[in-house]
C-alpha positions in Angstrom: -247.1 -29.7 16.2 -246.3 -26.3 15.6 -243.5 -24.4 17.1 -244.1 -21.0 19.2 -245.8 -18.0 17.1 -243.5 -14.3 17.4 -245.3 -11.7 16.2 -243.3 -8.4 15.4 -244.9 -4.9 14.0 -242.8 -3.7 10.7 -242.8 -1.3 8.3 -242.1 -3.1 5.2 -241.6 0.3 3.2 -238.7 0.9 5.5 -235.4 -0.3 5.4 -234.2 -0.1 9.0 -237.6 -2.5 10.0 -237.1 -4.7 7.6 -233.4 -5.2 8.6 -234.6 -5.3 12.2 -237.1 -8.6 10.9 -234.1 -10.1 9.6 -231.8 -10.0 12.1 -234.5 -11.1 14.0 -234.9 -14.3 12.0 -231.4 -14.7 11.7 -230.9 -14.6 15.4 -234.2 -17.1 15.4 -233.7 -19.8 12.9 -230.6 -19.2 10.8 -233.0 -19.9 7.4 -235.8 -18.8 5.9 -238.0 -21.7 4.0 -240.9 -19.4 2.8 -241.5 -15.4 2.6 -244.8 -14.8 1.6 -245.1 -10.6 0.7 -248.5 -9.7 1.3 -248.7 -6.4 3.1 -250.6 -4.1 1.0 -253.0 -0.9 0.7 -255.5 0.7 -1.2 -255.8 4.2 -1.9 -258.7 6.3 -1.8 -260.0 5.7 -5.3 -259.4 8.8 -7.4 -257.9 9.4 -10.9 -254.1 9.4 -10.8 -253.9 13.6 -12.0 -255.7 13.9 -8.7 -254.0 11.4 -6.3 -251.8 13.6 -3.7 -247.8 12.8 -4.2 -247.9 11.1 -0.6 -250.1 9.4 -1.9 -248.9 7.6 -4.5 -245.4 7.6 -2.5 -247.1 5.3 0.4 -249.0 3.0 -2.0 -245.9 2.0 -3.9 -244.0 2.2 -0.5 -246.1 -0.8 1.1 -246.9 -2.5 -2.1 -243.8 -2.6 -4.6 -240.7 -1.4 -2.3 -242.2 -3.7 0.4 -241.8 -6.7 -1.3 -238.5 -5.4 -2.4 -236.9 -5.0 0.7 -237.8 -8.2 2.2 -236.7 -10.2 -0.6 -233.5 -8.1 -1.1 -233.2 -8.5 3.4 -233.9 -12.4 3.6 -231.9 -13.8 0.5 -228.9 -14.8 2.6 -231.5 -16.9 4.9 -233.5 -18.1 2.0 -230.4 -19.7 0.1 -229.8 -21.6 3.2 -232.4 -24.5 2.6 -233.7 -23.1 -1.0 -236.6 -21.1 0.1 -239.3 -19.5 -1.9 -240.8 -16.1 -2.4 -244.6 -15.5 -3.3 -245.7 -12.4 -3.6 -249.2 -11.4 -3.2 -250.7 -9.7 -6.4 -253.9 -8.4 -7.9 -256.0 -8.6 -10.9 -257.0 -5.1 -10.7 -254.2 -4.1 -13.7 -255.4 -1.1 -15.3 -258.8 0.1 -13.1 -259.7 3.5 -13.4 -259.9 5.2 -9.9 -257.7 2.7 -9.0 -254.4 3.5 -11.1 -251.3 3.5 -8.6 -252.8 0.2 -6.6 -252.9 -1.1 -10.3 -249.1 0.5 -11.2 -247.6 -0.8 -7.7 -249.3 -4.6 -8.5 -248.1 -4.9 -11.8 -244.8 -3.9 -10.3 -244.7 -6.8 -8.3 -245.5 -8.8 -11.3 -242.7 -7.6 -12.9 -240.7 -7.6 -10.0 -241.7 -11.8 -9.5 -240.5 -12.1 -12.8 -236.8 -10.2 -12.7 -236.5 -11.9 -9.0 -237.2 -15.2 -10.3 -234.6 -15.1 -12.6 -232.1 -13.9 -10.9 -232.5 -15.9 -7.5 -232.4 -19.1 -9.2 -228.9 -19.9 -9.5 -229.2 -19.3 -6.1 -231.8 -22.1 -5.6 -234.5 -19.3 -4.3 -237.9 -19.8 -6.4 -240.1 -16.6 -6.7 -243.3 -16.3 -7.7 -246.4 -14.5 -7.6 -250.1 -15.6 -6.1 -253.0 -13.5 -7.8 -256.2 -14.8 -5.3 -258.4 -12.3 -7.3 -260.9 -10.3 -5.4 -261.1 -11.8 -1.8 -263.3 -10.4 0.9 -260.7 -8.5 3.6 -260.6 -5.9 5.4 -259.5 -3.5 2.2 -262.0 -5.7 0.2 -264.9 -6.2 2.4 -267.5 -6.5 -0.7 -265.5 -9.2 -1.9 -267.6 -12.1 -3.1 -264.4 -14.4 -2.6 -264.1 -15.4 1.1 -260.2 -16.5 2.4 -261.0 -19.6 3.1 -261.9 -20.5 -0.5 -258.0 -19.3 -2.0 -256.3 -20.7 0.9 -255.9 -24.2 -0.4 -254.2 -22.9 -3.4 -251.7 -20.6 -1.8 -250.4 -24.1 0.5 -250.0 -25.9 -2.4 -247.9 -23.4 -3.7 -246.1 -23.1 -0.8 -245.8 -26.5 -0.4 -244.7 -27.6 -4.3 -241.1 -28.0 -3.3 -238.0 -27.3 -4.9 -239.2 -28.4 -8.2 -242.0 -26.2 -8.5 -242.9 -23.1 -10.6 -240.6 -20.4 -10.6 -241.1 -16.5 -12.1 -245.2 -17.3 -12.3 -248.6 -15.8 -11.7 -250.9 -18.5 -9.9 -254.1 -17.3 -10.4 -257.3 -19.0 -8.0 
């Protein structure tokens, strides 16, 4: 049976609440077995000449830096039992209207990639889980429902130390 559920409201685009989560976990458990990134907006769809600055600042904020942070936060707690990293991506690469969700998503790609590499001497695997286009609450024309990609992100989570590292799963 499960242990108790704590729920705690974070910015993941700022440093001082993602610190707060980690000390929070520290304090909690000492280790961290799985971080799964997947806090993430849409803009209004518009051409990128058109997109207002804050705009594109608070996209890549919540979707690229996000990711960043809590990675670059919860490494010392990840090491401690070789814990793993997926990070939530997007097939929607190079979509007009939808150009800075596409730039911060491929970011993560890359970012998957660089993290992976450079976390596993450290025994922390890292990669990234593309469900394609699942209905939510950003996505709620969707054909995909939740339930459907689920399986598929467990098994990830659950593939153990020997499983892919610096990859794109696609469902």
């Amino acid at each position: 049976m499960p242990g108790p559920v704590h729920a705690l409201v974070a910015d993941v685009s700022a440093s001082a609440d993602v610190e707060r989560v980690a000390g929070f976990l520290h304090d909690l458990a000492g280790r961290v077995d799985l971080l799964l990134n997947n806090a993430g907006v849409a803009p209004p769809r518009m051409p990128l000449h058109e997109l207002p600055p804050e705009e594109f600042e608070r996209v890549m904020g919540i979707n690229l830096r996000g990711p960043w942070l809590m990675t670059r936060a919860l490494v010392p707690l990840l090491r401690v039992k070789a814990g793993q990293v997926i990070n939530v991506t997007s097939g929607l690469k190079a979509a007009p209207s939808w150009g800075v969700y596409s730039l911060s998503k491929s970011g993560v790609d890359v970012l998957t990639r660089v993290m992976a590499e450079e976390l596993k001497p450290l025994g922390i695997r890292v990669n990234a889980f593309n469900p394609g286009w699942v209905r939510t609450a950003m996505a709620p024309d969707a054909p995909e429902a939740v339930e459907t990609v689920v399986p598929r992100l467990l098994e990830l989570a659950g593939s153990g130390p020997d499983g892919p590292n610096g990859e794109e799963i696609h469902v």
